[in-house]
Backbone bond lengths (Angstrom), bond angles and torsions (degrees), N, CA, C in turn:
res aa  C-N    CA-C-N  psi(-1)  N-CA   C-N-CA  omega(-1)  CA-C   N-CA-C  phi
1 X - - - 1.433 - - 1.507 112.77 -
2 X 1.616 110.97 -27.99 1.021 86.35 -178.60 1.895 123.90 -103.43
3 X 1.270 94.04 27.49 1.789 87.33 167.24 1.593 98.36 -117.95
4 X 1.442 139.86 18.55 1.507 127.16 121.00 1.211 115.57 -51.93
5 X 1.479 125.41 -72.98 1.721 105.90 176.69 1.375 127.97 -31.41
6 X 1.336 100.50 -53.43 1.356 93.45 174.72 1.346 131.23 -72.09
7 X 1.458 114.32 -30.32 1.684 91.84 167.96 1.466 114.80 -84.48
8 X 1.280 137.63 4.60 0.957 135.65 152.91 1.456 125.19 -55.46
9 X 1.460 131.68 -48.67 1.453 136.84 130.29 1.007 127.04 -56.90
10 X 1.512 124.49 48.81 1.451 123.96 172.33 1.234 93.12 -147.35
11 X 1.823 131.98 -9.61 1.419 128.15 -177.64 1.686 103.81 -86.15
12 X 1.193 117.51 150.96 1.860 113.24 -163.10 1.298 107.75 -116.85
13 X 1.615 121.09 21.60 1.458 133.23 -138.54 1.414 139.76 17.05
14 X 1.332 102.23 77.40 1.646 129.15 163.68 1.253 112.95 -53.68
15 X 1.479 108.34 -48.75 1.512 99.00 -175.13 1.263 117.98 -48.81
16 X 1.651 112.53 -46.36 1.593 134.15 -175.06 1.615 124.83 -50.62
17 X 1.705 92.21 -40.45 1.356 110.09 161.60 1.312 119.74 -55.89
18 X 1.379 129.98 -40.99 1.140 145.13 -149.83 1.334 97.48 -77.54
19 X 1.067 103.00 -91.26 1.472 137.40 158.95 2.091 99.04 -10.32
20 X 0.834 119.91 -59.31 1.191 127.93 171.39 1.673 124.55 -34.33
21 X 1.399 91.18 -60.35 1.688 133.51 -152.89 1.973 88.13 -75.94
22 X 1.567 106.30 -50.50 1.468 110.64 172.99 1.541 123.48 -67.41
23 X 1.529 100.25 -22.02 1.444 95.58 -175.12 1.882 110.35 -95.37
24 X 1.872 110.89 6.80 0.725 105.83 -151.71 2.224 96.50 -98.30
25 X 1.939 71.76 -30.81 1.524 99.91 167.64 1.578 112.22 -59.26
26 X 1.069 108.71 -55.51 1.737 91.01 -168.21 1.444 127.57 -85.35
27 X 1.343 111.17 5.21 1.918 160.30 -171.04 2.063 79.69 -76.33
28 X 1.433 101.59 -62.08 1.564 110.28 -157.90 1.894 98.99 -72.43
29 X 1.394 119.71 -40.10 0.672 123.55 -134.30 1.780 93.29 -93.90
30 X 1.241 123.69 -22.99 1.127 155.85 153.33 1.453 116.49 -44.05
31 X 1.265 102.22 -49.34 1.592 109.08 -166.02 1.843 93.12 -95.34
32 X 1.006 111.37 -5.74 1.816 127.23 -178.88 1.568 102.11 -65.61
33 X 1.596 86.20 -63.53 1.807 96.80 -179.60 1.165 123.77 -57.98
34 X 1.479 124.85 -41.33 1.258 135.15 -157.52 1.997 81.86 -71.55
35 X 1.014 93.08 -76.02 1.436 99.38 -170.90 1.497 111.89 -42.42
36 X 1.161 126.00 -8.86 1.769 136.09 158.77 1.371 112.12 -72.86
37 X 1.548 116.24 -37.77 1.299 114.17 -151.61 1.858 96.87 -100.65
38 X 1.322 106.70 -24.68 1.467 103.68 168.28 1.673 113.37 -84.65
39 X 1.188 126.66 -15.77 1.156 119.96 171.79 1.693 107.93 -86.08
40 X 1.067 139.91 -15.14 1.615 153.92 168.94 1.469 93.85 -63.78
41 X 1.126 115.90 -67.09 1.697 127.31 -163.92 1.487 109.25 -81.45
42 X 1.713 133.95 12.50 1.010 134.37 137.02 1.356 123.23 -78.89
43 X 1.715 100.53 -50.86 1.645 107.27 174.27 1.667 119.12 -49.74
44 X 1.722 107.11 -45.95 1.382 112.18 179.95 2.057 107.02 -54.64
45 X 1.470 109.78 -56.50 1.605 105.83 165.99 0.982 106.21 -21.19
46 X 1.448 117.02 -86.10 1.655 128.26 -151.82 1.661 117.15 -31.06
47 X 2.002 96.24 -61.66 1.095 110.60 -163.00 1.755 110.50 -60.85
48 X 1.112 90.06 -29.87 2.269 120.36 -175.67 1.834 88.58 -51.63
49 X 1.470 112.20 -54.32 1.438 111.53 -148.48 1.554 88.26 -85.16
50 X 1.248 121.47 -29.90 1.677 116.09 -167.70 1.623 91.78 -63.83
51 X 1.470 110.17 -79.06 1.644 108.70 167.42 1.384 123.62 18.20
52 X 1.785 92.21 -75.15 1.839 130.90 -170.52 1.965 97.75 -38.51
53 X 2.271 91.82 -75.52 1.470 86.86 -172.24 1.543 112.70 -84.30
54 X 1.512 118.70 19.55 1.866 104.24 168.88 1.389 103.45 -62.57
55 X 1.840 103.29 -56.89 1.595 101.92 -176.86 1.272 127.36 -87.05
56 X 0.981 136.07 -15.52 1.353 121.43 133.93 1.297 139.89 0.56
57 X 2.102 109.54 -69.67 1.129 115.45 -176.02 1.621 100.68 -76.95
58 X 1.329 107.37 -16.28 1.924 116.86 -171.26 1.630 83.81 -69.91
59 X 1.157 116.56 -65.84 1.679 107.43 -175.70 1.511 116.49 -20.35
60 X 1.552 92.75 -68.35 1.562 103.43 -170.07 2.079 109.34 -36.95
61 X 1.508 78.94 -58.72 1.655 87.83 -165.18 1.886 105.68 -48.81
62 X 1.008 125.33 -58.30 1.569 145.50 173.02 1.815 86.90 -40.66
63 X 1.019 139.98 -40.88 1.627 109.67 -157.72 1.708 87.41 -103.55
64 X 1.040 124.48 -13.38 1.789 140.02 -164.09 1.894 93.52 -83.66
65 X 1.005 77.76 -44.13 2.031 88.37 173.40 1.623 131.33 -69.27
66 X 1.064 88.06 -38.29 1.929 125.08 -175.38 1.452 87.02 -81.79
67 X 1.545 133.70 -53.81 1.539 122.71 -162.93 1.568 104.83 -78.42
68 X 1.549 110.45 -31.67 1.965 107.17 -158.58 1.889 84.27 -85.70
69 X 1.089 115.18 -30.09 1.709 116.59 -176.18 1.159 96.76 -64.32
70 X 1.568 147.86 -44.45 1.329 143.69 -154.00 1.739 117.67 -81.33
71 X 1.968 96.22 -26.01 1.352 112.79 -173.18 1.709 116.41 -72.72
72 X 1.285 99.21 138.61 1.860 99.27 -176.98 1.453 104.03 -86.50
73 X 1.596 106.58 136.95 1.886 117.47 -171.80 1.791 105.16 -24.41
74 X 1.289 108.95 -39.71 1.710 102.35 -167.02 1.484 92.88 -76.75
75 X 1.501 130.27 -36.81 1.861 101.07 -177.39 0.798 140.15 -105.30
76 X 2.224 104.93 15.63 1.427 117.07 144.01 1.454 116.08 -88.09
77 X 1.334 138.47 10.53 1.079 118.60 143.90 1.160 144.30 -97.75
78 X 1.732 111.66 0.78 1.432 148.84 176.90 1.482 89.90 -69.21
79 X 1.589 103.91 -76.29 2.028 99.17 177.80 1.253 133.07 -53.83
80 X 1.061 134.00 -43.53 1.208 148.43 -179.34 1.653 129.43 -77.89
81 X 1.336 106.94 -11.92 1.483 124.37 -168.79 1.830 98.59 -81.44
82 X 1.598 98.32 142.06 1.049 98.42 -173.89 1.985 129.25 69.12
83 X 1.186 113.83 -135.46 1.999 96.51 -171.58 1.726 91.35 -109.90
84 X 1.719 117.68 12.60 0.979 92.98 170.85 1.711 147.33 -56.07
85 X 1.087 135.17 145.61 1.535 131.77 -171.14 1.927 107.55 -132.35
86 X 1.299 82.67 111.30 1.611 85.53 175.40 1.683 116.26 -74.70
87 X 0.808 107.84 152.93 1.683 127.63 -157.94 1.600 93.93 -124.96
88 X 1.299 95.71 135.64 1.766 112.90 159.24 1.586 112.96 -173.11
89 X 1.723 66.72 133.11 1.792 85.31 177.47 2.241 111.65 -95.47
90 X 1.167 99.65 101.02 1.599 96.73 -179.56 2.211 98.70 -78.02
91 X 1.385 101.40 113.32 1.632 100.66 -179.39 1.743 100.60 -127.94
92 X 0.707 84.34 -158.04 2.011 98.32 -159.33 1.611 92.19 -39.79
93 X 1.841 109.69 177.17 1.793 94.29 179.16 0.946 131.77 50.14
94 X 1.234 129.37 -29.03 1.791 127.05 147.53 2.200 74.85 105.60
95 X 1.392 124.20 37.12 1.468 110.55 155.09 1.379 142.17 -74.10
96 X 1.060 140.94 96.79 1.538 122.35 -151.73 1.416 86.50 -90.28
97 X 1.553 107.55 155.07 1.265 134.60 -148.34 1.770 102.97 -136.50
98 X 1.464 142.25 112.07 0.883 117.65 132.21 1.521 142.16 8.89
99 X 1.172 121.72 123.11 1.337 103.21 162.97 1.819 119.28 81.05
100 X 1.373 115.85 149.77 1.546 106.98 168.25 1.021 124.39 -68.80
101 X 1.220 123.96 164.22 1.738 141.54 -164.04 1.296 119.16 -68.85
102 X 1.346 150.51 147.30 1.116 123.43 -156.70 1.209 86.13 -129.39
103 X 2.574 135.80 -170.01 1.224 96.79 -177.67 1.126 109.33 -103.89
104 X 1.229 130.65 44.14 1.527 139.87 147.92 1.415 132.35 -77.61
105 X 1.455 125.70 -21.54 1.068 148.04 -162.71 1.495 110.57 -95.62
106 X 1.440 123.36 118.30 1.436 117.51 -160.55 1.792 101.80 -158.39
107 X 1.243 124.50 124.15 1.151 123.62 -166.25 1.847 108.47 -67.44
108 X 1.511 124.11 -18.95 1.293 112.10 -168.37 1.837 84.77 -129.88
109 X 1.470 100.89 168.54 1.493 113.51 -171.61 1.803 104.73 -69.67
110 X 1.397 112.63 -30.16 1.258 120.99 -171.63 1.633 109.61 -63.77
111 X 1.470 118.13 -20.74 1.296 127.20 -177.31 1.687 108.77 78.21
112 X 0.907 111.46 44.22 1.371 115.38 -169.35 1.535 117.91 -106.96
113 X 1.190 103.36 -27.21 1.899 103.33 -165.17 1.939 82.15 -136.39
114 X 1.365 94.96 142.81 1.417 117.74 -167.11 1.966 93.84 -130.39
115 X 1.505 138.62 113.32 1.211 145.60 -124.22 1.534 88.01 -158.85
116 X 1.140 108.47 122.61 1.931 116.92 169.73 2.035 90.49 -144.05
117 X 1.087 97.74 175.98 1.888 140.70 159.45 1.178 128.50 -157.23
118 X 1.174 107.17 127.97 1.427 146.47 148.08 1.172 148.34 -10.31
119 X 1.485 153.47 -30.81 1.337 160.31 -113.35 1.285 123.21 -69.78
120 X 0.910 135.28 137.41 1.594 123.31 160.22 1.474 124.02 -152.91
121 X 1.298 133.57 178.90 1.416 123.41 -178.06 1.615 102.29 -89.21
122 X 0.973 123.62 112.62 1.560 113.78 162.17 1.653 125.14 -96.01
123 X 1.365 93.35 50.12 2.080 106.16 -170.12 1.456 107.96 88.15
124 X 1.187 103.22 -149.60 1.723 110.89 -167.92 1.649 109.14 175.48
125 X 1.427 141.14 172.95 1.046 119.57 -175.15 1.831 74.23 -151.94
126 X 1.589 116.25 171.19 0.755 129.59 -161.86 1.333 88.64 -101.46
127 X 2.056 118.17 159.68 1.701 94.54 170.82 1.598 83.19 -117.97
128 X 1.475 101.17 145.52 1.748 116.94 -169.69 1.655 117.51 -44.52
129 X 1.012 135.97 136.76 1.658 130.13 -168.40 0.888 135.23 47.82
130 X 1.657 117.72 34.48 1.297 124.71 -171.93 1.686 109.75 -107.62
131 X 1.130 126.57 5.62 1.433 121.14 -157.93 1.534 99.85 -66.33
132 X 1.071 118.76 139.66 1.619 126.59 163.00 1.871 111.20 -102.69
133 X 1.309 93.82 136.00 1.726 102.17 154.34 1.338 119.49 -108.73
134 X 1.044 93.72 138.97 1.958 121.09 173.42 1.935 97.51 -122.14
135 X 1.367 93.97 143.51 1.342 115.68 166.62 1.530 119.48 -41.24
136 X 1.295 101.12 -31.77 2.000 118.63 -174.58 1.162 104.57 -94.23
137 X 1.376 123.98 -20.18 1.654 121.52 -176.17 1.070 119.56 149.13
138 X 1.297 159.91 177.72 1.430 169.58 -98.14 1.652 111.06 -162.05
139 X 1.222 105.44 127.06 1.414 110.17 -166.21 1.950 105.42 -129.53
140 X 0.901 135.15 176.14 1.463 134.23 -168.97 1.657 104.76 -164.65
141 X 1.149 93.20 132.39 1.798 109.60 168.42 1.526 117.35 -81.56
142 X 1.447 102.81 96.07 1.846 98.82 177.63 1.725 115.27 -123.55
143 X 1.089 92.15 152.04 1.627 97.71 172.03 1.487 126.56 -90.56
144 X 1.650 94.18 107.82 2.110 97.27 -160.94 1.435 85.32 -57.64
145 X 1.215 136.34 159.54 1.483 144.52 108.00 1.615 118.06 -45.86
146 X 1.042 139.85 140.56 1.280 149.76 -164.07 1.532 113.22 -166.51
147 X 2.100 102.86 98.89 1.260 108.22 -179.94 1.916 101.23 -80.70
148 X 0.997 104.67 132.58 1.760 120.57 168.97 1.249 110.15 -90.62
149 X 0.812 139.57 111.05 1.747 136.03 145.22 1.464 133.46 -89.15
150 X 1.386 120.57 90.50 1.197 128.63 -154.77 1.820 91.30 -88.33
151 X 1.093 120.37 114.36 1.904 122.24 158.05 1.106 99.46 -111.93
152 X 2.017 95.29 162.16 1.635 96.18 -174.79 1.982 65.81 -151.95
153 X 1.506 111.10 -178.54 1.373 118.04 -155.28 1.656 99.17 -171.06
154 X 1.330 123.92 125.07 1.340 131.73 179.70 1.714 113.60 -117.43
155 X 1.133 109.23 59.13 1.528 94.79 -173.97 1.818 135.66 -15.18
156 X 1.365 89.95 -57.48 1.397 109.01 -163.59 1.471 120.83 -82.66
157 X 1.469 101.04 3.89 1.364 125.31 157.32 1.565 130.14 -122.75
158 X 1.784 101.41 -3.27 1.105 109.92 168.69 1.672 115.14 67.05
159 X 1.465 96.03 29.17 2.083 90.75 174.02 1.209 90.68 -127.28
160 X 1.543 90.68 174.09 1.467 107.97 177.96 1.428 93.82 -158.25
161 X 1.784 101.97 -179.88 1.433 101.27 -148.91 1.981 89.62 -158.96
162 X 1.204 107.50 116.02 1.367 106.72 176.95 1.700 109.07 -130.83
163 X 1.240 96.40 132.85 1.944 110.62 -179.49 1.224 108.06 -129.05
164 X 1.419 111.80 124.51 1.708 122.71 -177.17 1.483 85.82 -113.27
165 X 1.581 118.07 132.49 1.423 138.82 136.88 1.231 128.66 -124.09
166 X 1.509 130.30 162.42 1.009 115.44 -172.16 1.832 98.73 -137.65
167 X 1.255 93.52 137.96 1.586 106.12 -165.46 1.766 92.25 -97.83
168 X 1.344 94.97 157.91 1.729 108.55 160.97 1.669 92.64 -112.92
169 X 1.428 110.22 159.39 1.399 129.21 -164.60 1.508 105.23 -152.63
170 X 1.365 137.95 126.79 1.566 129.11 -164.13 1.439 82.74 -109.10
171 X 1.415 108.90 123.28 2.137 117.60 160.29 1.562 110.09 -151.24
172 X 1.277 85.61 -179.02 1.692 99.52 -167.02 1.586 88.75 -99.59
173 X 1.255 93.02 147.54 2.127 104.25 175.33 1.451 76.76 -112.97
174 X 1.526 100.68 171.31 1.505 108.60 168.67 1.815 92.00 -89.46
175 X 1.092 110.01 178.72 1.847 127.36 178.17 1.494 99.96 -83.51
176 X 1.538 122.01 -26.41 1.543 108.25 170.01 1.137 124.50 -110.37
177 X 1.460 112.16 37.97 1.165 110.38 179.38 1.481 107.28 -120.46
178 X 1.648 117.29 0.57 1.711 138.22 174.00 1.086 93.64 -87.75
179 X 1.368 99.32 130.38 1.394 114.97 163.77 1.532 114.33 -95.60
């Protein structure tokens, strides 16, 4: 019995150390993850909000397409003639709006993504044997070119998102308006 006592007063607590040293390890290893799992769940944001304004500005372009497709040859060349640039504001409801966005105007209820388009004439080409006569003068079947610029804008993440396409459109030019 008595060299248990004594090695019992001869241990300097190792175990305690031990025990310590592991709890000090998985203390680190803990605070490793966390700090993994909040840096994951920023990256996941980011990519979430890029997503947000890709389609967004894709919105714009899709309803910008849907409106110049819907127009008859005389009131895409009414809009488009000359440096005119059609304007649209895409806001809540998916309404396109005349005109630029104002700062009320926001494509989702959260107020988060701010959504316009673009339009303009980018030339036109004639399509081969198409000329028409009218009694008043000479008219021609051409295909406008039409650059779109769909932007979309995330403040509160600070991105933005710009898409240029360019549509073909079948209309009548007048005959004096070919050069």
């Amino acid at each position: 019995m008595n060299t248990n006592i004594t090695t019992w007063r001869n241990q300097q607590g190792a175990a305690l150390v031990v025990a310590l040293l592991i709890l000090v390890v998985v203390s680190l290893l803990g605070v490793s993850a966390m700090k993994s799992s909040v840096f994951s769940a920023k990256v996941a944001t980011g990519t979430q909000a890029d997503a947000m304004t890709f389609e967004a500005a894709e919105t714009a372009l899709t309803q910008t397409y849907a409106e110049l497709n819907g127009m008859s040859g005389e009131d895409l060349y009414a809009a488009l003639s000359g440096a005119n640039v059609l304007q649209r504001c895409v806001a809540e409801a998916n309404t396109n709006q005349k005109g630029t966005c104002g700062n009320e105007d926001h494509l989702d209820s959260r107020g988060l993504l701010k959504v316009s388009s673009a339009s303009r004439l980018n030339g036109y080409e004639p399509v081969a044997g198409s000329q028409v006569s009218s009694s008043g003068g000479g008219a021609i079947f051409v295909d406008y070119k039409i650059a779109m610029l769909g932007e979309s804008e995330m403040s509160s993440f600070n991105l933005e998102n710009h898409h240029l396409q360019e549509a073909l459109k079948r209309g009548i030019k007048p005959g004096s308006e070919i050069e």
